[in-house]
N, C-alpha and C positions, 0 to 999 in steps of 0.2 A: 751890140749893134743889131745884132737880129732883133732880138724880143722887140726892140725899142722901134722896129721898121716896121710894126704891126703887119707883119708879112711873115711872119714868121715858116706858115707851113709850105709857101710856095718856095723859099730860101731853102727847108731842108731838103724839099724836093729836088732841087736845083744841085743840090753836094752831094748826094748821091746818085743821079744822073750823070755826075760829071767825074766823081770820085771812085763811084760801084759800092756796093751794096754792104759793106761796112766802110765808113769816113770818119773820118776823127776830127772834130769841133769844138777840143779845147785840148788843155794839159792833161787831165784823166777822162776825157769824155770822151766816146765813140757813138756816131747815131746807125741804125740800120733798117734796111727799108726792106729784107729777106725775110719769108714766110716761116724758109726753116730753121731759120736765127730766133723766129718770134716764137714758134715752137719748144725749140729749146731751150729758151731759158723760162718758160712758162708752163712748161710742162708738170705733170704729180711730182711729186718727189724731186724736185729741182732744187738744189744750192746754190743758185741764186738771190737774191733776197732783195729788199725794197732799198734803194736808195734812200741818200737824205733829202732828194728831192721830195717826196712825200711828206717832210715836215711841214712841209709850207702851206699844207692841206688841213693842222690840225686846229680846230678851234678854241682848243686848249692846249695852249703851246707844252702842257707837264702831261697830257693825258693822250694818248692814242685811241682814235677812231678803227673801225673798220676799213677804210680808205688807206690810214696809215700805219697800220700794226706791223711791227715788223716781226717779231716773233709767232713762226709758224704756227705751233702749238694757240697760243691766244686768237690769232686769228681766225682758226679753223672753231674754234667755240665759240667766237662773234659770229659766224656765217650760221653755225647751224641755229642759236637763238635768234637771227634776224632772217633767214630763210624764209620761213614759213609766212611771213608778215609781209616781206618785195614780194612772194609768189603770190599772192594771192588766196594762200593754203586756210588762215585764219582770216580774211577777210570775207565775212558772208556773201555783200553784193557786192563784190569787185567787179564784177561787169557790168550788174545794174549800175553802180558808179559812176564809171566811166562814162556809158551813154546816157544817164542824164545830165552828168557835167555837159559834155557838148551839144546833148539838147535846148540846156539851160543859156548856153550862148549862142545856137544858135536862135532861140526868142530874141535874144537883145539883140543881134544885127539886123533881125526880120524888123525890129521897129527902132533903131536908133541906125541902122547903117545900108539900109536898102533905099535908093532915088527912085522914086515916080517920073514914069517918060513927061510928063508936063513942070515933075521940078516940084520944090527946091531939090537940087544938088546936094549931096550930104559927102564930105568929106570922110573918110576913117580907113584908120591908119588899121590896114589891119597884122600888122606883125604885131604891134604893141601887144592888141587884143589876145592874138592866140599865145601871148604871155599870160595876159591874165586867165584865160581859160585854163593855161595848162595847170599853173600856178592854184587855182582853185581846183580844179580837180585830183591835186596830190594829197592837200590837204584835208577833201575829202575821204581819201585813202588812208592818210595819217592820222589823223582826228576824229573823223566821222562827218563831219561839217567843214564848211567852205567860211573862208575870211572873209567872204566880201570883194574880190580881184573884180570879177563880172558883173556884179549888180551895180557895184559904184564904178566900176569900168575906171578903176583909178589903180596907182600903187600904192595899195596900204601899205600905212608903215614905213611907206621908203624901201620898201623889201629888197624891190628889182633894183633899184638905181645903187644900192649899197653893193649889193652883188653885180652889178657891172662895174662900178668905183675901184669894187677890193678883189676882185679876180688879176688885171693887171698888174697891181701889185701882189697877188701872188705868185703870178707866174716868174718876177722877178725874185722873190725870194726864194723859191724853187732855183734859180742858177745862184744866185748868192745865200748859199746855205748857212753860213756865219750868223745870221740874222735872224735865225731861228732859233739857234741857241740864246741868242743875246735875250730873244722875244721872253726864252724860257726863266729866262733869270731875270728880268726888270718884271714879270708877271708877278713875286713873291713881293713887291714894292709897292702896296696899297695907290700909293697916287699915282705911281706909273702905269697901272692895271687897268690904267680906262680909255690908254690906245686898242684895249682889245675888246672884243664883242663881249656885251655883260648881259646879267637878266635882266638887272635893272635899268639898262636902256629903253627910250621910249620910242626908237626906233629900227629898222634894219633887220640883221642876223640876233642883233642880241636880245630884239623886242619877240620874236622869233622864239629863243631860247629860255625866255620868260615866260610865255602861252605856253609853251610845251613846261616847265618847272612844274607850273600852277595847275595842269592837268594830270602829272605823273601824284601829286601829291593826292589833290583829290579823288583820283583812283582807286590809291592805294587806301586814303582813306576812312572810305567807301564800300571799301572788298571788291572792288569789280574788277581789277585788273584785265580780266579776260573779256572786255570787252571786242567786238568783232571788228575792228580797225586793225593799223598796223600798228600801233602804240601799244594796245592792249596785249599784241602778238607778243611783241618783244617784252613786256612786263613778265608777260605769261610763260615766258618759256627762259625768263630767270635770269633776262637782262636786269642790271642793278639801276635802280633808280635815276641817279645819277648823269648816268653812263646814256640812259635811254632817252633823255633830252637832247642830249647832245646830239646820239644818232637820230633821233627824230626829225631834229633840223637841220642833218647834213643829209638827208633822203629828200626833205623838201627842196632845199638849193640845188642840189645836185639835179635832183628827178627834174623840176622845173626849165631850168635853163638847158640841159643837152636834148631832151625832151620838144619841149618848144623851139628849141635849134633844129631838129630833126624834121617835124615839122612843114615849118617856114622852106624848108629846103626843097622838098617834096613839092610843098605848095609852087614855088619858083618856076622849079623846072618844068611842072608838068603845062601851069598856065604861061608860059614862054615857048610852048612847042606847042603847037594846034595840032598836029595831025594825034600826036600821043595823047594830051586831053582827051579830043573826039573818040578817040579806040575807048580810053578808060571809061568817060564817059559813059560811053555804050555798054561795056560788061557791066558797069553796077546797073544802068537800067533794065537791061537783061535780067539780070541776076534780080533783081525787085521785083519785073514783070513775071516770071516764068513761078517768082514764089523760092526758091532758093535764098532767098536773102530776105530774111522778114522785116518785119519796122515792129519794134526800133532792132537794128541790126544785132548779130550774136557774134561773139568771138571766133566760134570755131564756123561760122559761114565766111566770115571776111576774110579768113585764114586761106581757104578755097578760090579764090579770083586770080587765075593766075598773071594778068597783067597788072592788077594792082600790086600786087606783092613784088611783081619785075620791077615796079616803076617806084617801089619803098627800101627797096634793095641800090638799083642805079642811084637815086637820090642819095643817099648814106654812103656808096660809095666816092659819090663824087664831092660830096662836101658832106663828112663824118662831122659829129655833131663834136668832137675830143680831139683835138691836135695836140696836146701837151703831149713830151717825152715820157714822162712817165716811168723813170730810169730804176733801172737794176742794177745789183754791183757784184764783177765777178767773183765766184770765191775762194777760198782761201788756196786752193791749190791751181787757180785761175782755167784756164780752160782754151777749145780751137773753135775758132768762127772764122768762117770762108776759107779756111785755110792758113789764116795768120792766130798765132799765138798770141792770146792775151795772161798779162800776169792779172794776180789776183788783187782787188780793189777799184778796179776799172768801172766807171759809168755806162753803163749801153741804153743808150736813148733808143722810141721804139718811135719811126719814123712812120706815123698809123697812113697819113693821106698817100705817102709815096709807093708803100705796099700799094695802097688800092690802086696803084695803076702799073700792076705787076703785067707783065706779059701774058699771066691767066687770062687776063681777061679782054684781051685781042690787041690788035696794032691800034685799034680809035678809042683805046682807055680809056683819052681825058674828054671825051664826046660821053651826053644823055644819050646813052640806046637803051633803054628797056627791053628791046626784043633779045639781047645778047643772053638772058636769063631763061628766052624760051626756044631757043634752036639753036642749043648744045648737045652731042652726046651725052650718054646721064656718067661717065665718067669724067668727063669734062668738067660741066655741071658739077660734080661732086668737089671735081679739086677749088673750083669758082669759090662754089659757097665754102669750103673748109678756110681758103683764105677771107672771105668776107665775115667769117666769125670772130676775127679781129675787133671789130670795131664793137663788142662787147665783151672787148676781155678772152680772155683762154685760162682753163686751168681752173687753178685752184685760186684766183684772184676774177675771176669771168664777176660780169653784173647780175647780182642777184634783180637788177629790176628790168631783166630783159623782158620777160612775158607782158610786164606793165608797159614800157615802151613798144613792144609790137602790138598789143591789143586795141590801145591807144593811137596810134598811126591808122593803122586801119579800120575802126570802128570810125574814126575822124572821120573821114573821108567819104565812106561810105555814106553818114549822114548827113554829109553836107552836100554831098552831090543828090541824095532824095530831095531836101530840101530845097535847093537850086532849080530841081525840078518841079515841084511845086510851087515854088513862086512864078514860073516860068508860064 
């Protein structure tokens, strides 16, 4: 009934406000919305391990991703071969990148989405857009080159609409884990094998997995593996073939949608609050005017603005781009949360939205303040952000593509408020 009330994260908010900070939400399931709950089972060296909920993640229901590896050991050798590639380490322009994706879109809204005060009106929708933009510019990261999202201002391929279709039902087969098994076994069933994403689909995730085939091959070859993308990263550092399509297209989906979720969020809140706009507003002008922030912007200047970063921090916290649970399963010698003993096998859902409106972060949590980020004690401050490091993971599961998500938020921004300016 939850999943199915697409309300899902205000519901768990709601059972743990009502229940305390460990609740139990089915026959083996517990959710929890405690920092030092998230800690602890996220922690180095933690025995805990990934539930079956993570099946529901895999695009080959017989093969584990990086997302869904359950075995420690393999996982910690998929992070260190795909590291280098989310950080940025083998990507030569990752920042050039970035800022001319968003320069790139922002030309097409300068002439397909800006009205003249005498008219015509021009409609556009722009969340779609900063889909497509983000969506192109991952793939610039992955590939070297953009698909087309911006230029045709369309969804190639069906990409997005598949990915909003089949997220849904994955989040349903994440509670109903039966289904994945089943997935795993009619996959070995030629004609039953084309419910699920193929290369040779001409559209969606599996046309997706197709482009990415067709370029691991020719790479390889080629001899160039090492080219300076994130494809090349992962060839390069002895991802198998194989394997590195598969993660090439669960970095695009993934990056894209939480990415562009993140975003749109940002964007909301800040143009829904005039006085906040106006402040931010003004430090990026500043920060242009004074020569602090060059054009086209650099990573580690936008890093610097300390109200932007208030105001990319509140926004995430207040609508995090990832509400799935995300479940752990105790182990075998089970263990103590809040005080109550759990035996071993137990589900623990990680309730991400309801942390973030933990009492760290004052009695008007579920309120946009930005300022709460800048008149804190810096111990205070400290415990803030250790809890807001949630919302990319902790541990030895944290988002390898966090640098790409922050860089990318605030490089956004920053060029589109010069640009705003300019037009102006």
């Amino acid at each position: 009934m939850t999943l199915a009330s697409e309300d899902s994260p205000n519901r768990y908010i709601a059972v743990n406000d009502q229940y305390g900070p460990l609740a139990r939400i089915g026959p083996n399931h517990l959710l929890t919305n405690d920092p030092e709950t998230f800690r602890r089972i996220l922690m180095a060296r933690s025995k805990y391990e990934r539930g079956p909920w993570f099946d529901s993640l895999r695009l080959d229901p017989n093969r584990a991703n990086l997302i869904t590896e359950k075995n420690t050991a393999r996982h910690s050798t998929l992070r260190s071969q795909m590291a280098p590639g989310y950080e940025g380490k083998d990507v030569d322009n990752f920042e050039q990148d970035i800022v001319r994706s968003v320069q790139n879109w922002i030309l097409y809204i300068e002439e397909h989405g800006v009205s003249c005060p005498n008219g015509p009106y021009k409609e556009f929708e722009i969340g779609r857009s900063i889909q497509y933009y983000v969506t192109d510019m991952i793939c610039v990261l992955c590939f070297g080159h953009p698909f087309g999202f911006v230029a045709k201002h369309a969804d190639c391929f069906e990409f997005l609409q598949t990915l909003e279709e089949r997220l849904p039902i994955v989040e349903k087969f994440s509670i109903f884990t039966e289904v994945n098994h089943l997935l795993a076994l009619v996959s070995h069933i030629p004609w039953l094998r084309r419910v699920l994403p193929s290369a040779g689909d001409s559209k969606g995730i599996g046309k997706i997995i197709g482009i990415s085939r067709e370029l691991v091959k020719n790479r390889i070859a080629e001899g160039i593996e090492s080219r300076p993308d994130m494809l090349g990263s992962f060839l390069s550092h002895g991802l198998e073939p194989s394997l590195a399509e598969l993660e090439i297209t669960i970095a695009l989906f993934a990056g894209s949608d939480t990415t562009a979720t993140s975003i749109r969020a940002i964007l909301l809140h800040v143009i829904t609050n005039p006085l906040i706009y106006l402040r931010l507003h003004r430090e990026i002008d500043s920060g242009i005017m004074d020569g602090s922030i060059s054009s086209p912007a650099r990573e580690d200047e936008v890093r610097k603005l300390p109200y932007l970063q208030a105001c990319i921090r509140e926004a995430l916290r207040i609508f995090p781009p990832i509400t799935y649970l995300r479940e752990r399963v105790t182990p075998k010698d089970g263990d103590t949360l809040n005080g109550y003993p759990i035996p071993a096998g137990v589900n623990i859902g990680f309730n991400l939205p309801g942390l973030l409106l933990n009492d760290v972060f004052g009695c008007d949590a579920r309120t946009f303040r930005p300022e709460r980020w800048l008149d804190q004690e810096p111990a205070h401050l400290r415990n803030m952000e250790s809890t807001m490091d949630f919302v990319f993971g902790w541990g030895a599961t944290s988002c390898l593509g966090r640098r790409m998500a922050k860089a990318n938020q605030s490089i956004f921004f920053v060029e589109v408020s010069h640009a705003a300016q300019s037009i102006d």
